[in-house]
C-alpha positions, -999 to +999 in steps of 0.1 A: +000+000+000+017+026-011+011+058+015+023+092+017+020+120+043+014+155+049+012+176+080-002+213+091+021+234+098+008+252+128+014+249+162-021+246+173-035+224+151-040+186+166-062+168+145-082+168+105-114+169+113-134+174+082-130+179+047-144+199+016-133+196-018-137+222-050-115+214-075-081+200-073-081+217-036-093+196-004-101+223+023-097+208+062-113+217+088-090+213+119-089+210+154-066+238+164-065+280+166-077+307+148-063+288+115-090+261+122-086+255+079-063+247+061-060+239+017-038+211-002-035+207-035-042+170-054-020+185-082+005+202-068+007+179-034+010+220-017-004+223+018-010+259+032-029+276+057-060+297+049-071+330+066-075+338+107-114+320+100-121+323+136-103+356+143-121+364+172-107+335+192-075+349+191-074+352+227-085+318+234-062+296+255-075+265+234-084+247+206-115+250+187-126+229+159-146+226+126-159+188+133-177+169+111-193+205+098-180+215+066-201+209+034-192+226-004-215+259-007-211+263-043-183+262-071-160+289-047-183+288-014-176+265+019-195+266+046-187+254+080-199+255+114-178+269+147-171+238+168-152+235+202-128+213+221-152+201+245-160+168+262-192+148+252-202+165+285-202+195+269-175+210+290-140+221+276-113+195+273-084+205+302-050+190+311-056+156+333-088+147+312-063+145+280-034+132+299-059+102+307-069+099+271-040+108+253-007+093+269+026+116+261+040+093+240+009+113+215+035+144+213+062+126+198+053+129+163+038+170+173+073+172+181+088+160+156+073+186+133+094+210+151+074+221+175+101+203+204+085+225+238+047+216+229+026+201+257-011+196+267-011+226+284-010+245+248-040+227+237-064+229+267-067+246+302-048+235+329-083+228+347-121+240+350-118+261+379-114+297+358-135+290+330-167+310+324-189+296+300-203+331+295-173+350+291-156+317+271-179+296+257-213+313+247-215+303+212-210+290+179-211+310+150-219+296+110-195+310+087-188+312+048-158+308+035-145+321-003-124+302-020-112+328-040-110+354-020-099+337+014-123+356+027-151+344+053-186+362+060-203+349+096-239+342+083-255+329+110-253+323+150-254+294+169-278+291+198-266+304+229-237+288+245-238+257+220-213+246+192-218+224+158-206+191+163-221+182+135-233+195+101-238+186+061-243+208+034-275+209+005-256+230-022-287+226-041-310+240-017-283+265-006-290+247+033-274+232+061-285+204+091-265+200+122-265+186+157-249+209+184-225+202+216-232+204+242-273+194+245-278+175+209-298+202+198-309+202+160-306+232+139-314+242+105-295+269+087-301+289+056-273+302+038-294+325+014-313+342+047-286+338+064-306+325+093-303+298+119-340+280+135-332+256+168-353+228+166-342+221+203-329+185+220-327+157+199-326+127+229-293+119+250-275+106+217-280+087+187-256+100+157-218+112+148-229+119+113-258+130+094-269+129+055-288+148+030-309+123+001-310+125-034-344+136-019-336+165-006-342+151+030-320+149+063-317+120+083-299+111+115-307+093+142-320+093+179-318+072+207-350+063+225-335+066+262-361+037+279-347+008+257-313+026+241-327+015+206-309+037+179-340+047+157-343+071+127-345+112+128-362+128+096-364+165+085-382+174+054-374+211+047-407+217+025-428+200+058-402+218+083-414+193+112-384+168+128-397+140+128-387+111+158-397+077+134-400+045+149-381+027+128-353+005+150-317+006+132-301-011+163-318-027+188-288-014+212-270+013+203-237+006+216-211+009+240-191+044+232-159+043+214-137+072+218-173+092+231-190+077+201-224+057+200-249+053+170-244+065+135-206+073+125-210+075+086-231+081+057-229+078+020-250+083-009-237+070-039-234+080-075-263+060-083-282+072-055-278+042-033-274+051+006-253+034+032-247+042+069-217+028+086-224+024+124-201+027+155-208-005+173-189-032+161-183-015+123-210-027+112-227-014+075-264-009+064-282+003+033-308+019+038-337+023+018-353+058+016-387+044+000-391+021+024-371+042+052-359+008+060-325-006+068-307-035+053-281-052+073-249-054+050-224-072+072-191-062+096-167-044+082-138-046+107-132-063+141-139-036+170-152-002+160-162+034+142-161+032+105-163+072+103-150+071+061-170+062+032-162+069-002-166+057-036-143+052-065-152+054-101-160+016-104-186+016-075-162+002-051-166+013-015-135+018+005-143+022+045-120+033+073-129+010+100-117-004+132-107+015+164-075+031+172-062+018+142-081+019+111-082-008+083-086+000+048-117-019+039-128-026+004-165-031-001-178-049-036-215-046-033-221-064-063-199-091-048-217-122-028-204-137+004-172-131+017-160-119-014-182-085-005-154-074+020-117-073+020-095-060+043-066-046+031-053-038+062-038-006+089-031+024+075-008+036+098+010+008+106+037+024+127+015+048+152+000+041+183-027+053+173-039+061+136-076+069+133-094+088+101-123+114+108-124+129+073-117+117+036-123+126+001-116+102-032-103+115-065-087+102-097-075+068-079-066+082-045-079+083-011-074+112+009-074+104+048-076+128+074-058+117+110-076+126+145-067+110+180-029+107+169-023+141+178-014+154+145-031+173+117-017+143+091-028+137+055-027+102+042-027+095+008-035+065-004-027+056-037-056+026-044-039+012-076-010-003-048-035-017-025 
C-alpha cells in the first residue's frame, strides 16, 4: 500500500477533522486555533494555511474545531460551522482529562514537526476552575468561506452557549443540518437568509454523522432513552417538522468508542444508493429511503467506528474501519459472500494510534484525514497499490 503523508504546519493544530473539496483543492477543517482551515492541493501535493477564519478566538487559551461541519456551498463557497474542544459533556477538554486519554507518547510525532517544547497545556486549560462559560464559551457562529477570495462572512449564529458538532451541506437547496454540543440540539441553517432556526434537543444521543438524500431530506438518528434503541430522525425542509420515526436501526445502540455511540458514517452514492456505517462493532447498512428501512450489509472490521465512506469510479466502496487503528476496507456490493469485503489492512502501521475522521476520493486516490494521533496528518492513499 503505497502511502504518503502531509502535515499542518501550525502549532495549534492537533487533529483533520473534516474535509471539503472544490476542484483539485481539499479544504480541512482542523482542530486547532484561529487557523481552524487549512488547503492542499491534489496536483501540486501543496499544503498551506488559509485565513485567521475564527479571528475572534484569538485570545482563546485552546483549541477549537470545525468537526464533522464542513459541506461545499457552491463552485468557490464553503460553509462550516464553529465547533469547540469540549467533552461529550459538553464541557472544555483541560489538562488531566487528556493526559488520561492521550498518553505523552501522542506528542512525539507533534514534536517531531518542530514544535520540540509543545505540551497539553497549549492545547487545553490547565483545569475547569477559571473557566466561564459566558465569558468563554457562549456560542458558535456559522460561517462562509470564499475560495477565491480567502475571505469568510459569519452568516449565522449558533444558539446560545452551544457549538456544531455536526453538520452537512445541500448545495442545491443552498442549506445546512447539524447537531450541536453540548445538549444534541438540532438546527437548521439557511445560507441564502442567512438564518439559523433551533429545533431544540434531539434525545441523550444517537448519531456522529448525518446525510442529505437524493431527496432533498435529512436524516440522522436518535436514541430512545427507555430501551437505548438507535432509531431514525427525519427533516423534510418543504414539511419543516423533525420527525422522531419509529423505525429501530439497532436494537442497542452501543457501548461508546472514543465518546462515540450510533451513527458514525453516511454515504450516498453516485447511483443514489445510501449506506450508513455504524459505531458499534463497524457494522454497515443500506438503507432504503422508500421504504425508510434498513438493510443489514455485514461487519466491516473487528472492534469499532467506521467514520469514512467513499466511492471510486468503479462503485467500489472503500471504509476506514476499526478503532484506534483503522483498516482500509474494500466493499464490492455487487460481490456475494465473503467476497463483498476485504480487508486490506492498517493504514498507519507504525503509530500508536492512527484513526481517520475525514476523507475525500479522486482520480484513484484516497485522501485520509488523521484525528486521535495528535497530529493534523494527510494520508494518501494511492488505491492502484492496495
Amino acid at each position: 500500500m503505497d502511502i504518503k503523508e502531509f502535515y499542518v504546519q501550525d502549532r495549534l493544530a492537533i487533529a483533520i477533522t473534516s474535509m471539503a473539496a472544490i476542484g483539485d483543492n481539499i479544504y480541512l477543517g482542523l482542530t486547532g486555533g484561529t487557523h481552524a482551515l487549512a488547503k492542499f492541493n491534489m496536483k501540486t501535493e501543496k499544503m498551506e494555511l488559509c485565513t485567521e477564519v475564527f479571528p475572534w478566538l484569538r485570545e482563546k487559551s485552546y483549541c477549537t474545531k470545525i468537526h464533522n461541519s464542513m459541506g461545499v456551498l457552491s463552485e468557490n463557497e464553503v460553509l462550516f460551522g464553529e465547533g469547540n474542544h469540549f467533552t461529550w459533556d459538553g464541557l472544555p477538554v483541560y489538562s488531566q482529562y487528556l493526559k488520561s486519554e492521550l498518553p505523552e507518547i501522542m506528542l512525539k510525532r507533534k514534536r517531531e514537526q518542530g514544535y520540540a517544547d509543545i505540551t497539553y497545556s497549549d492545547f487545553c486549560l490547565d483545569s475547569l476552575s477559571e473557566w466561564d462559560r459566558e465569558r468563554d464559551d457562549n456560542g458558535g457562529k456559522i460561517v462562509k468561506y470564499n475560495v477565491e477570495t480567502d475571505t469568510i462572512e459569519v452568516i449565522a449564529d449558533m444558539p446560545k452557549y452551544c457549538y456544531s458538532q455536526a453538520m452537512v451541506v445541500d448545495p442545491v437547496n443552498k442549506m445546512a443540518y447539524g447537531n450541536t454540543i453540548p445538549d444534541n440540539h438540532f438546527f437548521v441553517v439557511d445560507a441564502e437568509k442567512k438564518t439559523l432556526k433551533d429545533y431544540g434537543r434531539i434525545s441523550e444521543y444517537g448519531h456522529h454523522n448525518l446525510v442529505v438524500s437524493p431527496k432533498g431530506i435529512c436524516y440522522g438518528g436518535w436514541m430512545d432513552y427507555y430501551n437505548h434503541t438507535l432509531k431514525l430522525l427525519k427533516f423534510d425542509p418543504k414539511v419543516g417538522k423533525l420527525e422522531y420515526r419509529d423505525t429501530v436501526i439497532l436494537r442497542d445502540v452501543g457501548t461508546k468508542i472514543a465518546g462515540n455511540q450510533g451513527i458514525d458514517q453516511w454515504l450516498v452514492t453516485r447511483d443514489g444508493e445510501i449506506y450508513v456505517g455504524m459505531v458499534a462493532n463497524s457494522l454497515l447498512f443500506r438503507f432504503h429511503e422508500d421504504t425508510e428501512e434498513f438493510e443489514l450489509v455485514g461487519q466491516a472490521a473487528k472492534g469499532g467506528r467506521m467514520a469514512t465512506m467513499n466511492e471510486d469510479e468503479n462503485g467500489i466502496i472503500w471504509l476506514g474501519a476499526g478503532y484506534p487503528n483503522m483498516h482500509l476496507v474494500r466493499f464490492d456490493k455487487k460481490a456475494t459472500g465473503k467476497d463483498r469485503f476485504y480487508d486490506c489492512g492498517v493504514v498507519g502501521k507504525s503509530e500508536y494510534r492512527c484513526y481517520f475522521h475525514a476523507s475525500h476520493y479522486q482520480d484513484g486516490k484516497l485522501y485520509l484525514g488523521e484525528t486521535d494521533g495528535f497530529t493534523p496528518s494527510l494520508h494518501v492513499v494511492d488505491l492502484k497499490t492496495v
